[in-house]
DRENDO-1510 file (C-alpha; in Angstrom, 1 decimal, always signed):
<recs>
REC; n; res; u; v; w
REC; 1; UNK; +0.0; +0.0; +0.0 .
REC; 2; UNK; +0.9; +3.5; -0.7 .
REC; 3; UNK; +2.3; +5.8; +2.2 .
REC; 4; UNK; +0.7; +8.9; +1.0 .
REC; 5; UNK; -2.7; +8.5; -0.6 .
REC; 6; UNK; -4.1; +12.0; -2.4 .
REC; 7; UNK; -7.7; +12.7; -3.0 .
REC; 8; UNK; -7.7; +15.2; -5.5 .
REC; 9; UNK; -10.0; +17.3; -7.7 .
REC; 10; UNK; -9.6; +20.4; -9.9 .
REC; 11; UNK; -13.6; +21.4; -9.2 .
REC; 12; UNK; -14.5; +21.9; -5.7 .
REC; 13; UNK; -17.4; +20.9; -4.2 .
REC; 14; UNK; -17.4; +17.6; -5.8 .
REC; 15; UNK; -17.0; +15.6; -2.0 .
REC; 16; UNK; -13.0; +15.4; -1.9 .
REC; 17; UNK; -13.4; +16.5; +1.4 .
REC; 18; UNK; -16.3; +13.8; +2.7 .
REC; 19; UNK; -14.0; +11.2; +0.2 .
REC; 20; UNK; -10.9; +11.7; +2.1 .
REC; 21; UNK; -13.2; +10.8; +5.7 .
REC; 22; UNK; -15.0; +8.8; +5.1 .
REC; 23; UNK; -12.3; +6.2; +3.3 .
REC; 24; UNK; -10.3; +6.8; +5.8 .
REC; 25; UNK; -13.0; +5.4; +8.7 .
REC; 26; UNK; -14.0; +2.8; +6.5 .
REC; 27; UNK; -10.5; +1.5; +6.2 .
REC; 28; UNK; -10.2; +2.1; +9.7 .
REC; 29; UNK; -12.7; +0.1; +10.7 .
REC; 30; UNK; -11.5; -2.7; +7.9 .
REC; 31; UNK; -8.2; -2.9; +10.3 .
REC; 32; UNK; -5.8; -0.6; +8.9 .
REC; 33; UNK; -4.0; +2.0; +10.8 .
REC; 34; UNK; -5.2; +5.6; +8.9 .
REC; 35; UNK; -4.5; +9.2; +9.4 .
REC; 36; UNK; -6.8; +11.9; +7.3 .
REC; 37; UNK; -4.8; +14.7; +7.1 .
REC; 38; UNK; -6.2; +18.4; +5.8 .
REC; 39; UNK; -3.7; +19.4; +3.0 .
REC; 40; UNK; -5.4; +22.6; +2.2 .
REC; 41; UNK; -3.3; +24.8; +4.2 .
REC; 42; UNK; -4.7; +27.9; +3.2 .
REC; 43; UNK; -8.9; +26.6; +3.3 .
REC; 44; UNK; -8.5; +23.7; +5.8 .
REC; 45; UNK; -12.3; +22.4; +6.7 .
REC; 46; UNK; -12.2; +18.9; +7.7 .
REC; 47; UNK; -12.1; +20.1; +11.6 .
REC; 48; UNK; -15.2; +22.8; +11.0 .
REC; 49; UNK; -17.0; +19.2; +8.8 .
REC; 50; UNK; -16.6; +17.1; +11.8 .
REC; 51; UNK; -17.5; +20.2; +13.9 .
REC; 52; UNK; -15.0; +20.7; +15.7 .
REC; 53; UNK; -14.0; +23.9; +17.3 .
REC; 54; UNK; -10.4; +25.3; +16.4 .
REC; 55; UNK; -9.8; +26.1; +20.4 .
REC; 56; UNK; -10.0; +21.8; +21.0 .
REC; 57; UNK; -8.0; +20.8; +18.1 .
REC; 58; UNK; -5.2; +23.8; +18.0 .
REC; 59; UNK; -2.5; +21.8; +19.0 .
REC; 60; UNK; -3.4; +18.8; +17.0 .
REC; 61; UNK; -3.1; +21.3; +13.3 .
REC; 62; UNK; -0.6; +20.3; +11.0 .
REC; 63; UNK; +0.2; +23.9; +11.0 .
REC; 64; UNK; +1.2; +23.8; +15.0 .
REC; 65; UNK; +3.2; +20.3; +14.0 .
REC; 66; UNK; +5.4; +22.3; +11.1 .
REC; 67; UNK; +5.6; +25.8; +13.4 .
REC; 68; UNK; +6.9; +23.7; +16.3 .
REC; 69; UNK; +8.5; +21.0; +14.8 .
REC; 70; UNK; +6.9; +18.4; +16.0 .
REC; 71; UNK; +5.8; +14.5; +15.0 .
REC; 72; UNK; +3.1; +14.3; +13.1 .
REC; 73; UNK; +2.2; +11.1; +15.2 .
REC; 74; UNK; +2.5; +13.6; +18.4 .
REC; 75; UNK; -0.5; +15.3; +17.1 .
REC; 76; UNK; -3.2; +12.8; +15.6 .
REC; 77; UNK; -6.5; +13.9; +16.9 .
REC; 78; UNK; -9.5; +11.0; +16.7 .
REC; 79; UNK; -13.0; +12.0; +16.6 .
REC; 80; UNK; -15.8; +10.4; +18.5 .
REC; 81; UNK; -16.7; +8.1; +15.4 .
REC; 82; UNK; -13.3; +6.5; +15.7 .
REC; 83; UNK; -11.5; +8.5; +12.7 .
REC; 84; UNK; -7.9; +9.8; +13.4 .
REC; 85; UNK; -7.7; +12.7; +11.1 .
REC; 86; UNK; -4.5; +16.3; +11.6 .
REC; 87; UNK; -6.3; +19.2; +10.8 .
REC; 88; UNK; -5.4; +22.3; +9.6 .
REC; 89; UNK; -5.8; +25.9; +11.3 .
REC; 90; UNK; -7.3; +28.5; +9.2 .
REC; 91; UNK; -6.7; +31.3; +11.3 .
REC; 92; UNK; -2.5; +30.4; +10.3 .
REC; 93; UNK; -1.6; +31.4; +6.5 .
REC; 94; UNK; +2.2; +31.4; +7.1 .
REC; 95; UNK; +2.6; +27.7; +6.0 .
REC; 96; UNK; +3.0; +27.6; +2.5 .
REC; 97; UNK; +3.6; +24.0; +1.7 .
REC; 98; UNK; +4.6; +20.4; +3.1 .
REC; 99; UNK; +7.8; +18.4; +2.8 .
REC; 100; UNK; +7.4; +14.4; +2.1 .
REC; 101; UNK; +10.0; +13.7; +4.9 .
REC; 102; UNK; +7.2; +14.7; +7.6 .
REC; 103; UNK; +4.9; +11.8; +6.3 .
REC; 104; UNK; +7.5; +9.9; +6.1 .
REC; 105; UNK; +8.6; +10.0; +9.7 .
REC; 106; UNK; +5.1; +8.5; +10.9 .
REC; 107; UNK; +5.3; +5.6; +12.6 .
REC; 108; UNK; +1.7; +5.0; +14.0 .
REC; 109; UNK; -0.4; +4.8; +10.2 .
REC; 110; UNK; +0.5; +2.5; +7.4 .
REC; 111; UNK; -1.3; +4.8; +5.3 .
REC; 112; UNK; -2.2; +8.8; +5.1 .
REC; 113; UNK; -5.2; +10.2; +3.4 .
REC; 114; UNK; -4.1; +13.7; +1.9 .
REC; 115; UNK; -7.0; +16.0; +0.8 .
REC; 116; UNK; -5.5; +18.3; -1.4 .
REC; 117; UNK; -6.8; +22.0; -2.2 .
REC; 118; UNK; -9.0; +22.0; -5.6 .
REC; 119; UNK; -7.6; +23.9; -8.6 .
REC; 120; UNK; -4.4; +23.7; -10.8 .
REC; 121; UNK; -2.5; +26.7; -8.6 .
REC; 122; UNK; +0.7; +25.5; -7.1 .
REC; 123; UNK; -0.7; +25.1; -4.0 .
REC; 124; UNK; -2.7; +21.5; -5.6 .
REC; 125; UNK; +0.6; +21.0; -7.3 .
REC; 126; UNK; +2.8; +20.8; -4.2 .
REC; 127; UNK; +0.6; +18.8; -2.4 .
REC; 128; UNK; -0.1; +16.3; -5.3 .
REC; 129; UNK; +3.8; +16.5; -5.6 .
REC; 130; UNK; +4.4; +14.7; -2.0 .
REC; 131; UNK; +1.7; +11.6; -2.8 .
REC; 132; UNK; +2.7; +8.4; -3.8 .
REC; 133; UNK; -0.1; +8.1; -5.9 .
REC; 134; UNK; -3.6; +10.0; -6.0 .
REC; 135; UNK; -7.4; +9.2; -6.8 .
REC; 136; UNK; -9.4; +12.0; -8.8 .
REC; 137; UNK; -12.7; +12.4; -7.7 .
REC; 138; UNK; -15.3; +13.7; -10.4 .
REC; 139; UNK; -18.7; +14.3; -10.3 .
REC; 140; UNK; -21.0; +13.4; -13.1 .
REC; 141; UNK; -20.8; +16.8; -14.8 .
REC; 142; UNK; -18.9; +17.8; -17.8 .
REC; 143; UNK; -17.3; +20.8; -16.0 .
REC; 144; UNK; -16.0; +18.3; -13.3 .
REC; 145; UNK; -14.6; +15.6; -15.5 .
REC; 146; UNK; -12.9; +18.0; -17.5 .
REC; 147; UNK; -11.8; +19.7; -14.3 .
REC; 148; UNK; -10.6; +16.1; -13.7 .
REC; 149; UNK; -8.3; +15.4; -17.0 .
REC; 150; UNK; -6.7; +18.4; -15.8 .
REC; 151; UNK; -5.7; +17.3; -12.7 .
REC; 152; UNK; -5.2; +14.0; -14.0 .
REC; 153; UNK; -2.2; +16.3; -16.4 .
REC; 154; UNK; -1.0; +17.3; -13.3 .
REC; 155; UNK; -0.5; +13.9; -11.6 .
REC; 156; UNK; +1.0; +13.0; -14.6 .
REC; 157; UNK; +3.8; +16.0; -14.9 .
REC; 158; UNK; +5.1; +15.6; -11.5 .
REC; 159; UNK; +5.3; +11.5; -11.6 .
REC; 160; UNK; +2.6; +10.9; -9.2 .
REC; 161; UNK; +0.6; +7.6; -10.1 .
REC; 162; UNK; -2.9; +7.8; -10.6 .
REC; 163; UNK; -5.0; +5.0; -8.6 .
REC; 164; UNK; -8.1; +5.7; -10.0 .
REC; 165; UNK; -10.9; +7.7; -10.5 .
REC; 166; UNK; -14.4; +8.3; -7.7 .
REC; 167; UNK; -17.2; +8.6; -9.7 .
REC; 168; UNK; -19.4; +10.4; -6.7 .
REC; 169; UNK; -23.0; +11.9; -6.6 .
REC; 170; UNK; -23.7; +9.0; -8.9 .
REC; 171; UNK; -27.3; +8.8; -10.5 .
REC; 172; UNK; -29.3; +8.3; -13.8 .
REC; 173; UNK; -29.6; +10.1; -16.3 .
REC; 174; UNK; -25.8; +11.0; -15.8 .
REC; 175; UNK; -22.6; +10.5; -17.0 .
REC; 176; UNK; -21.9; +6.4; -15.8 .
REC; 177; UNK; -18.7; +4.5; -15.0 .
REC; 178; UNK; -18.0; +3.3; -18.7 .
REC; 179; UNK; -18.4; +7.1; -20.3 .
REC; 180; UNK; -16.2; +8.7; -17.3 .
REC; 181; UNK; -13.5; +5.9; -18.5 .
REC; 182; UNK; -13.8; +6.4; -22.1 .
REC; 183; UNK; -13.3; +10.0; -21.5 .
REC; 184; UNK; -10.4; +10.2; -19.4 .
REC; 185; UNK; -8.5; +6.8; -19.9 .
REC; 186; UNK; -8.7; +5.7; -16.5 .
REC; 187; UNK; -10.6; +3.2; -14.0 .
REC; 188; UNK; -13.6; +4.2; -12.1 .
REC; 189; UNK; -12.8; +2.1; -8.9 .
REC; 190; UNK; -15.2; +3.7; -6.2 .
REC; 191; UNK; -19.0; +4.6; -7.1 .
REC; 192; UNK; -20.6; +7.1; -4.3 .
REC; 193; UNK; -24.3; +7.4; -5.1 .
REC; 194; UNK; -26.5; +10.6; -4.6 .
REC; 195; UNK; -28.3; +9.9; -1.5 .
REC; 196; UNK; -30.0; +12.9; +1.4 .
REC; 197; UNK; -28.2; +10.8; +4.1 .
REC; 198; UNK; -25.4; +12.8; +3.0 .
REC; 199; UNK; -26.8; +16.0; +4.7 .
REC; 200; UNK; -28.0; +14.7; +7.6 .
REC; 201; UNK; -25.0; +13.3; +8.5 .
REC; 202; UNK; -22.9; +16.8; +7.7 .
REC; 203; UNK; -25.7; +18.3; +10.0 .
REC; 204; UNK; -24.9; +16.0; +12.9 .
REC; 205; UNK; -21.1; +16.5; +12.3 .
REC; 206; UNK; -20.5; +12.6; +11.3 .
REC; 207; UNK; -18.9; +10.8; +8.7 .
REC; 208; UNK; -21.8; +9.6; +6.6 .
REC; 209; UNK; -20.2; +5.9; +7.0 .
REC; 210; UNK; -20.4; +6.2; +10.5 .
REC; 211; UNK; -24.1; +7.4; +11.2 .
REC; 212; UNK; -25.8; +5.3; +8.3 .
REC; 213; UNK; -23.1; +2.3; +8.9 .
REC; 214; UNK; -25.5; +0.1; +6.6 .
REC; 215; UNK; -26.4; +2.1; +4.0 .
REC; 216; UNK; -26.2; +1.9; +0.1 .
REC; 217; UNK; -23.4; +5.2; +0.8 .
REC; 218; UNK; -21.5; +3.6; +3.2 .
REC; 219; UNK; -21.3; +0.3; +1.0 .
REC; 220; UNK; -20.1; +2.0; -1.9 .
REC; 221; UNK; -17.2; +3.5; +0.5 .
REC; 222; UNK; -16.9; -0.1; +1.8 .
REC; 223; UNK; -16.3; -1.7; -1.7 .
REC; 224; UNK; -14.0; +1.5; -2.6 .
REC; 225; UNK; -11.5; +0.6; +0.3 .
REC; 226; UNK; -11.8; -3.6; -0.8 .
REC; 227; UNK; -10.6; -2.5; -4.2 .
REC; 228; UNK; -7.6; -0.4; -2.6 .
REC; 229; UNK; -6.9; -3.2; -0.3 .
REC; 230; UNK; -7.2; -6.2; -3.2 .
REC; 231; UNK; -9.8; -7.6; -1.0 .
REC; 232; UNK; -13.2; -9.3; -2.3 .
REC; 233; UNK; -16.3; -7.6; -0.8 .
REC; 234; UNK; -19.6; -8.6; -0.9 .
REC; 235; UNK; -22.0; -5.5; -0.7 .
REC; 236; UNK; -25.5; -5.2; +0.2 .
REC; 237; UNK; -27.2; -6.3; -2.7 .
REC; 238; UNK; -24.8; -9.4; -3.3 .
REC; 239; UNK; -26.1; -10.6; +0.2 .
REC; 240; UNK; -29.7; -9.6; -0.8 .
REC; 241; UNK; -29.2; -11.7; -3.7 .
REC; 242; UNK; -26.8; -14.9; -2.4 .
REC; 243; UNK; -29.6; -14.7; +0.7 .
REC; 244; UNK; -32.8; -14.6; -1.6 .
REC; 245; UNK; -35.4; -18.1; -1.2 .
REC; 246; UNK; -34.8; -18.6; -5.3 .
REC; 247; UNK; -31.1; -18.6; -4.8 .
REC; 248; UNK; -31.4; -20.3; -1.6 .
REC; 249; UNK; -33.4; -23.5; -3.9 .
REC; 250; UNK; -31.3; -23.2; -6.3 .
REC; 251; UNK; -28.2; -23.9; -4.2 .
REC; 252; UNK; -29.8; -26.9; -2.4 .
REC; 253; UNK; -30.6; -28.1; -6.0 .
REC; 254; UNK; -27.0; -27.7; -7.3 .
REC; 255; UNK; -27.4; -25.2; -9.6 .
REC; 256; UNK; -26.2; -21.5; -10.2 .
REC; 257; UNK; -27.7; -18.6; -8.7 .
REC; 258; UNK; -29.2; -16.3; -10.2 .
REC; 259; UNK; -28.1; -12.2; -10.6 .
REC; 260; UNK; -31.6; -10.5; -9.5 .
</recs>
């Protein structure tokens, strides 16, 4: 697995942000030893999304870490759904840019989940710069996937591999997983789909995987972090299907389920 792990856009508000959380709980949770950390040092908001108040977390910032020299691991701050996540202080412009050798020295995660600032400034480029490899989250807009290819470009100038692409807010009528590929040349590994349980859990300050645990969302997050980890996973509608009374005759018969 890759040390540094960017999620990446060139359009914002396509859900870097709620990407970056919520893959990191979900891998969390699937045994792995994660740290989110807030890469947009000039427009940090993963503390103010998990509403949490700059006074509790000031000395957990990876502003405060690179001020005062200190370990990244020193500082890992984990909310009270179980997600260790380093945010960043808004109030501080004076840090302009991170070095790889401070991801590097962290001991406690296997892997760090970077969310990146949007845009094509130097600001994106310097943080795609420090990942071992990135995934591009698009929405199903035109002005998003081509926001994508360009960020996608980017990866691609500095030598940064390219993972994959999120496909989130998926619904019909849309652009799919087989357009968004022929487009842009890469693999659509995760599907998000549109859903309100977004917003309620943003309102309550949660990770959406972690206040609708069994939800269609949280399953598509769930098969996301599988496909990262080379694992199988079965979703929800597998089990709905491997669990229906057809398939169930059909296996006591010795034949072949059925795909419902």
């Amino acid at each position: 697995m890759d040390k540094v792990l960017g999620i990446v856009s060139g359009k914002g508000g396509v859900g870097k942000t709620t990407t970056a959380i919520n893959l990191g709980l979900v891998l969390n949770n699937f045994g792995r030893r994660v740290v989110v950390v807030d890469g947009d040092l000039l427009k940090p908001n993963i503390g103010a999304v998990l509403g949490v108040k700059l006074k509790e977390i000031k000395n957990h910032t990876i502003h405060h870490a690179v001020k005062n020299n200190k370990k990244l691991d020193e500082i890992v701050y984990v909310h009270s759904s179980g997600l260790k996540f380093i945010p960043g202080d808004h109030t501080d412009s004076s840090i302009k840019d991170l070095n790889k050798e401070v991801f590097e020295d962290m001991k406690s995660s296997e892997l760090i989940i970077l969310d990146t600032p949007p845009g094509f400034g130097e600001d994106t480029r310097a943080a795609i710069r420090i990942c071992d490899a990135v995934l591009v989250v698009v929405t199903p807009e035109e002005a998003s996937i081509q926001a994508g290819i360009k960020t996608i470009n980017i990866a691609r100038e500095e030598k940064v591999k390219i993972t994959g692409i999120v496909l989130n807010r998926k619904r019909e009528g849309s652009y799919g997983k087989t357009e968004i590929e022929s487009i842009t040349g890469i693999p659509v590994i995760g599907e998000i789909i549109e859903d309100k349980s977004f917003e309620e859990a943003a309102y309550n300050r949660h990770p959406v995987t972690y206040y609708y645990y069994d939800s269609s969302v949280t399953d598509g997050y769930k098969a996301l972090a599988a496909k990262l980890l080379g694992e199988k996973y079965e979703g929800i509608q597998d089990k709905k299907e491997r669990d229906s009374p057809i398939n169930k005759i059909l296996k006591k018969l010795g034949f072949k389920p059925l795909n419902l």
